[in-house]
C-alpha positions in Angstrom: -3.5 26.0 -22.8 -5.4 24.3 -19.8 -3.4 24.5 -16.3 -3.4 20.2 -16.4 -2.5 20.2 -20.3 0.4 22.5 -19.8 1.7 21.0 -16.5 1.7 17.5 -18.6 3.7 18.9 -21.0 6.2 20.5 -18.4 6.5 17.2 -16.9 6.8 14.8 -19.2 8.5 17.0 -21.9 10.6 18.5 -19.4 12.0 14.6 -18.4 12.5 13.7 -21.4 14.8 16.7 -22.3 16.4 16.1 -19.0 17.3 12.7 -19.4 17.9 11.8 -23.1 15.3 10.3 -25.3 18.0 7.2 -25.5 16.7 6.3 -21.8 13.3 6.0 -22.7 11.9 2.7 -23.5 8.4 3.7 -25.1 5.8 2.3 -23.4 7.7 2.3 -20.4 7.4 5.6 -20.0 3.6 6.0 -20.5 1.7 9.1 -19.8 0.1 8.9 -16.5 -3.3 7.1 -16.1 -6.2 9.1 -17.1 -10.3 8.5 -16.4 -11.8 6.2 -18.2 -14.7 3.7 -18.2 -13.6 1.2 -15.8 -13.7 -2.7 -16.4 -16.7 -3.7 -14.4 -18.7 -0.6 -15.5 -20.5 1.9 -13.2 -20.9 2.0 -9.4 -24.6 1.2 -8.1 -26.8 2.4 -5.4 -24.8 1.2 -1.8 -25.9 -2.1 -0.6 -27.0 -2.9 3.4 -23.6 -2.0 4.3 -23.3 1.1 2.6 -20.7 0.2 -0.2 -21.5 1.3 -3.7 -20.4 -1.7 -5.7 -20.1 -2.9 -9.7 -23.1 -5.4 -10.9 -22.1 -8.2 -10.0 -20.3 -7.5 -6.2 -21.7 -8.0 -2.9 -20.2 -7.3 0.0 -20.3 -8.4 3.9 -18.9 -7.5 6.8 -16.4 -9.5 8.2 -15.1 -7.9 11.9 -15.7 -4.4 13.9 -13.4 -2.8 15.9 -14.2 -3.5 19.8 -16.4 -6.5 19.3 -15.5 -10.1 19.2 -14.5 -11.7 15.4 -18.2 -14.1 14.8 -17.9 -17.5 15.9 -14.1 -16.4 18.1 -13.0 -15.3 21.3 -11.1 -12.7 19.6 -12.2 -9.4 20.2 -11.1 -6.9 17.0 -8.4 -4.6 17.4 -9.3 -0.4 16.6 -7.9 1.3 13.6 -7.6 -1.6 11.4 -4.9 -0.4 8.8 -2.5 -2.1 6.4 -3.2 -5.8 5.7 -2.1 -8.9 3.4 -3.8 -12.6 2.3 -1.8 -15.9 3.3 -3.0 -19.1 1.5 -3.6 -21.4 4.7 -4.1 -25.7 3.2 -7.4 -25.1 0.9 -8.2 -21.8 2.9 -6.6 -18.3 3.8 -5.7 -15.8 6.3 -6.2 -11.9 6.4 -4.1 -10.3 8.4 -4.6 -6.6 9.9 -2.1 -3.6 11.4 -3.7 -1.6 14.3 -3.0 1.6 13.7 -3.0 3.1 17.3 -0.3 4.4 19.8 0.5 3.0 22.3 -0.8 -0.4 22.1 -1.0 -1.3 17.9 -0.3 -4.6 17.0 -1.6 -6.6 14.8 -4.6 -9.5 14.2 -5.4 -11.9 11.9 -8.9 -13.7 10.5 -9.0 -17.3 9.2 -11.0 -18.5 6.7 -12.2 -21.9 5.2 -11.9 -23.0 1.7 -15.4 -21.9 1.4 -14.8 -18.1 2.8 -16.5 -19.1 6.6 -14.4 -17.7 9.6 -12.7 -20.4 11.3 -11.0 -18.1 13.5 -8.9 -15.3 14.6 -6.2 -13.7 16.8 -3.3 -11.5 17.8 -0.2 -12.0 16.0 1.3 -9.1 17.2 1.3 -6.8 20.3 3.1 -4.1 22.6 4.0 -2.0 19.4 2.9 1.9 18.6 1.2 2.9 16.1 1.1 -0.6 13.0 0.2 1.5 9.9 1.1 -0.7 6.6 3.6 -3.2 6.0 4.5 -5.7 3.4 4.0 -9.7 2.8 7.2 -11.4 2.3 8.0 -14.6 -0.1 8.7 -16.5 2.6 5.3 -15.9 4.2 5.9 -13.6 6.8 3.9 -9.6 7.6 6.4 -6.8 7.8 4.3 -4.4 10.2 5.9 -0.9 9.9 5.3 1.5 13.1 4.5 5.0 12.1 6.1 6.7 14.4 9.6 8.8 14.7 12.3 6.3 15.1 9.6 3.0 14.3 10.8 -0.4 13.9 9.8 -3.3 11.4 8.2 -6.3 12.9 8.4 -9.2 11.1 5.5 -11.1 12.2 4.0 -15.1 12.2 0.5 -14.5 10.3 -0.3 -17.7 11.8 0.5 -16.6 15.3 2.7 -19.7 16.2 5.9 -18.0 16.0 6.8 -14.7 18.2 7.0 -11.4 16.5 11.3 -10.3 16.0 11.9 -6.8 15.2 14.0 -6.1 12.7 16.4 -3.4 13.7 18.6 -3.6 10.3 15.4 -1.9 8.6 16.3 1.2 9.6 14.9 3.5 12.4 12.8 6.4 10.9 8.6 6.8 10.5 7.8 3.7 8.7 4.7 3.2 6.2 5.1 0.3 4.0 7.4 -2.4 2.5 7.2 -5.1 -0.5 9.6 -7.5 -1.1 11.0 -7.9 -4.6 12.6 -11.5 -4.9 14.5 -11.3 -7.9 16.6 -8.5 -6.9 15.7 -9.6 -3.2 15.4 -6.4 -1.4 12.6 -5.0 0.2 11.2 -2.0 -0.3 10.4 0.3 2.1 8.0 3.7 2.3 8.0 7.3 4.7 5.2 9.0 6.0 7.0 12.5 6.1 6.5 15.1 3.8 10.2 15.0 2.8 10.1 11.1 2.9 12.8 9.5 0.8 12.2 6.0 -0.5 14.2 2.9 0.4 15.4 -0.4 0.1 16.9 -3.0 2.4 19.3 -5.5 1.3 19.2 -8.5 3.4 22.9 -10.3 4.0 20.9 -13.3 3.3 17.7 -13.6 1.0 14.7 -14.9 3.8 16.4 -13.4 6.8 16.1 -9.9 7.6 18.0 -9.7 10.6 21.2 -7.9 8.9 21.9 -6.2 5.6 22.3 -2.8 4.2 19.7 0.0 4.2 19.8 2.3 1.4 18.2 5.7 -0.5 17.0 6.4 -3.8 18.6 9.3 -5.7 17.5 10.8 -9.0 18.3 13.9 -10.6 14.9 16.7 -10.8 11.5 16.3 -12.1 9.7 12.8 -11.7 11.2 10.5 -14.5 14.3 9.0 -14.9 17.3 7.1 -14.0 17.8 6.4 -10.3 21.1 5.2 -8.2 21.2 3.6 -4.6 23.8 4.9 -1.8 24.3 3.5 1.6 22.7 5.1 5.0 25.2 5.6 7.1 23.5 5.4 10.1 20.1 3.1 9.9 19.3 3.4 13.4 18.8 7.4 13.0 20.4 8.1 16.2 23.1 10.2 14.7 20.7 12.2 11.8 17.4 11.1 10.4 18.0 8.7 7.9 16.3 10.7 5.2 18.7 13.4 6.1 22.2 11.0 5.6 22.9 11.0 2.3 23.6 13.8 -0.1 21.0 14.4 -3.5 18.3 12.0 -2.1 14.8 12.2 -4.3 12.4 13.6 -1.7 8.5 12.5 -2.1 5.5 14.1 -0.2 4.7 11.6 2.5 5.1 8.1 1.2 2.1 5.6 1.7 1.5 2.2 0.3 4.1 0.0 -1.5 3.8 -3.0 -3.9 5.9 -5.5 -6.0 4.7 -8.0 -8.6 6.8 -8.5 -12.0 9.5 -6.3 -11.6 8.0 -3.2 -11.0 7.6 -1.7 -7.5 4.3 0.8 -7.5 4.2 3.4 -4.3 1.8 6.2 -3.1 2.8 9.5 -2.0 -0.5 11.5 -0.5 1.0 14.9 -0.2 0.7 15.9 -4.0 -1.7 12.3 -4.9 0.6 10.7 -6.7 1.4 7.1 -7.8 4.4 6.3 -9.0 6.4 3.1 -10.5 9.5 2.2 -10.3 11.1 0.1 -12.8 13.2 -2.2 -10.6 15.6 -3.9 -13.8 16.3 -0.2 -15.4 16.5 1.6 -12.3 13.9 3.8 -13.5 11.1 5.8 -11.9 7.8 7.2 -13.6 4.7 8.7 -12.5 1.8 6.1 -13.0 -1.0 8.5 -12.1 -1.1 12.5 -10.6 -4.2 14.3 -10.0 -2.7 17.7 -11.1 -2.4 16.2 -14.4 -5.5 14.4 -15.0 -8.0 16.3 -17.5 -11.7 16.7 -16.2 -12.3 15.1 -13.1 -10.0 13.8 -10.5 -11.1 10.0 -9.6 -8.6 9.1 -7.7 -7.4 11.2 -4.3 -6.4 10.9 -1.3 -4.0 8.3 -2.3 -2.5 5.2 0.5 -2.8 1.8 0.4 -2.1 -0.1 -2.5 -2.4 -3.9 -4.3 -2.4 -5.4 -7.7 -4.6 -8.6 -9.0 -2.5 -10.9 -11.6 -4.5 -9.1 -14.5 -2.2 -6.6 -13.8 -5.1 -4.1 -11.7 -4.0 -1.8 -9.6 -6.2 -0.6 -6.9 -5.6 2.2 -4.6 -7.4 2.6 -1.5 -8.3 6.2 -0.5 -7.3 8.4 2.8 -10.4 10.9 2.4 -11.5 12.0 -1.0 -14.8 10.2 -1.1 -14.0 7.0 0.4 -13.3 5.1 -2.8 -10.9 2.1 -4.0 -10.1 2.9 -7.6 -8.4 0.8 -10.4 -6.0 2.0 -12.8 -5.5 -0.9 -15.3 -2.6 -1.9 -17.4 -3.8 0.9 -20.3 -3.7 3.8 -18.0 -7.5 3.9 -17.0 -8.6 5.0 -13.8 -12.0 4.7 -12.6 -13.5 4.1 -9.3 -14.0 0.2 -8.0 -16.1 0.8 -5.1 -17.1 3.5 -2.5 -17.8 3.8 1.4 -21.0 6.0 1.4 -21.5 7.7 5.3 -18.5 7.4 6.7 -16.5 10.5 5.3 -14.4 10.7 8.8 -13.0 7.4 7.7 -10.2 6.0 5.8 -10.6 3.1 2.9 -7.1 1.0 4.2 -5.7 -2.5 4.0 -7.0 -3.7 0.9 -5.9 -7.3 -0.3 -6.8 -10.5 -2.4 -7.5 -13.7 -1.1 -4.6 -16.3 -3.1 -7.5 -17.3 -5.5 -8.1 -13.6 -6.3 -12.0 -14.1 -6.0 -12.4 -12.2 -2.6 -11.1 -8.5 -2.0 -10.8 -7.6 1.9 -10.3 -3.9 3.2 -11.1 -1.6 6.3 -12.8 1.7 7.0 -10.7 2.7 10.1 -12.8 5.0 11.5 -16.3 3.3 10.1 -19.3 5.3 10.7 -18.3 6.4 14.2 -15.3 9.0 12.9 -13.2 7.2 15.7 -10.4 4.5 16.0 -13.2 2.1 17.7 -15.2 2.3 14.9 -13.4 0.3 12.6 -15.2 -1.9 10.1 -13.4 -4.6 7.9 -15.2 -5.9 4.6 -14.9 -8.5 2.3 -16.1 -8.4 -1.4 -16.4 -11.2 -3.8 -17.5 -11.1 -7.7 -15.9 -11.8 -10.7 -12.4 -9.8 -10.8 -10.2 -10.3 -13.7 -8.2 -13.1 -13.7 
């Protein structure tokens, strides 16, 4: 039997004699997504800017790190990294982490209703190292600092209001977060390599300036029923949070985070995983892992992530081969799009304008290989609906 075949088996098999077959809910528990032909069909040669796109896609470049935003006075921050898209009247807003230390921060782009910059700015500054973060309901950006001991900033993408941090979110090295309004908690991700994953309970829903931090648990393997316990300590001063509670489920470096119906999907780049977690159950699955994927791997190097209302998930990559990949609601994976020259880069930040027509994303490092080389794209074409 074939190392990926049998490790399937193990896996899968192995959770389902763990757990009972009575806590499996069919398609719930799908195996995880395999390559496939992907819904726009194969990548082309690269365009001007070097991205291999679908027919159909263009691309353009929309800021670079270092030089001043086209048509603005604002002047690009380095390492563009995590990002979200605010509907703004009949246009939108991009906003961008900074993913340096000291110094990160975070900036924003506006757009018209027609897609022409209209302006742009700081919305964020004095902070360490802005990796990911998370849009809330209430129209708010959560930028996480990835550092030991980080904070959550919970920021004005209009850059009216001042930046607050948000000590009650715990202390620890912060990746991502994604707000799940029917259960309203937000989620929360750690870049370690014996991360837990989290969730904070606000006191009250819209203001995250008290509440309760707490862990998932699970028993062994990577399927299953999960519980929730307190952390003790959120601030980390005493122990690291991770390290708090008793039979926490540890994950190899936890990257990008998203809700949308009920379902919170997460990366974890230490083994290039993907995995969902079934927010009503209390369940968790694995929704993709390269170790078990049959031929070819598409998809590695795993970090930011986003979903389009067709259901769409696309993953950015941290290395690999520079590619944004979609795995689909059938468990297909395939590649959406690749960076071609910049291999000392990192695909990050990728998100939807409100209308879903326009997808925005950086290379960190662009062609340069260094944090002032960032380059932040746009690309428009017909994406399911």
């Amino acid at each position: 039997m074939e190392r990926r075949t049998f490790l399937r088996t193990t896996v899968i098999g192995g959770s389902a004699a763990a757990f009972g077959g009575s806590l499996w809910r069919g398609a719930a528990y799908a195996a995880p997504a395999q390559p496939g032909s992907g819904p726009y069909g194969a990548l082309r040669a690269a365009d001007a800017n070097g991205i291999r796109l679908p027919a159909g896609f263009s691309s353009r470049v929309i800021a670079r790190s270092g030089r001043k935003v086209s048509g603005t006075s604002y002047t690009w921050h380095n390492a563009p990294d995590g990002g979200a898209c605010y509907a703004d009247g009949s246009g939108w807003i991009y906003v961008s982490n900074s993913e340096i230390n000291p110094s990160g921060g975070a900036g924003a782009v506006r757009f018209s209703s027609s897609g022409s910059i209209t302006g742009a700015y700081r919305i964020l500054s004095g902070t360490r190292q802005n990796c990911a973060g998370g849009k809330t309901p209430w129209n708010t950006w959560l930028s996480c600092e990835e550092v030991d001991r980080g904070y959550v900033y919970e920021t004005d993408p209009w850059g009216v209001k001042p930046a607050v941090r948000r000590d009650a979110m715990g202390r620890f090295k912060h990746e991502a977060a994604a707000a799940d309004p029917v259960r309203k908690v937000v989620y929360l991700t750690e870049d370690v390599s014996d991360s837990c994953f989290y969730r904070f309970r606000p006191t009250t829903w819209g203001d995250l300036s008290s509440g309760t931090l707490e862990v998932l648990r699970m028993g062994p393997g990577t399927s299953g029923p999960v519980t929730w316990a307190t952390v003790p300590d959120p601030s980390g001063a005493s122990a690291a949070t991770r390290n708090q509670v008793s039979g926490t489920k540890r994950f190899n470096g936890g990257e990008g985070c998203h809700y949308a119906d009920g379902t919170c999907w997460f990366t974890t780049k230490g083994d290039n995983r993907v995995w969902q977690y079934d927010a009503a159950a209390e369940t968790i699955e694995l929704a993709y892992d390269d170790s078990l994927v049959s031929g070819g791997t598409p998809l590695t190097g795993v970090d930011n992530v986003t979903r389009t209302a067709s259901g769409d998930l696309y993953v950015a990559e941290d290395g690999g081969n520079m590619e944004i990949c979609v795995i689909t609601p059938d468990n297909v994976v395939a590649p959406f799009l690749r960076v071609d020259g910049q291999s000392s880069s990192e695909i990050t930040g990728p998100a939807f304008s409100p209308d879903g027509s326009r997808l925005y994303f950086s290379s960190q490092r662009g062609t340069s290989g260094s944090s002032s080389g960032g380059i932040t794209y746009e690309v428009t074409g017909p994406f399911r609906s």
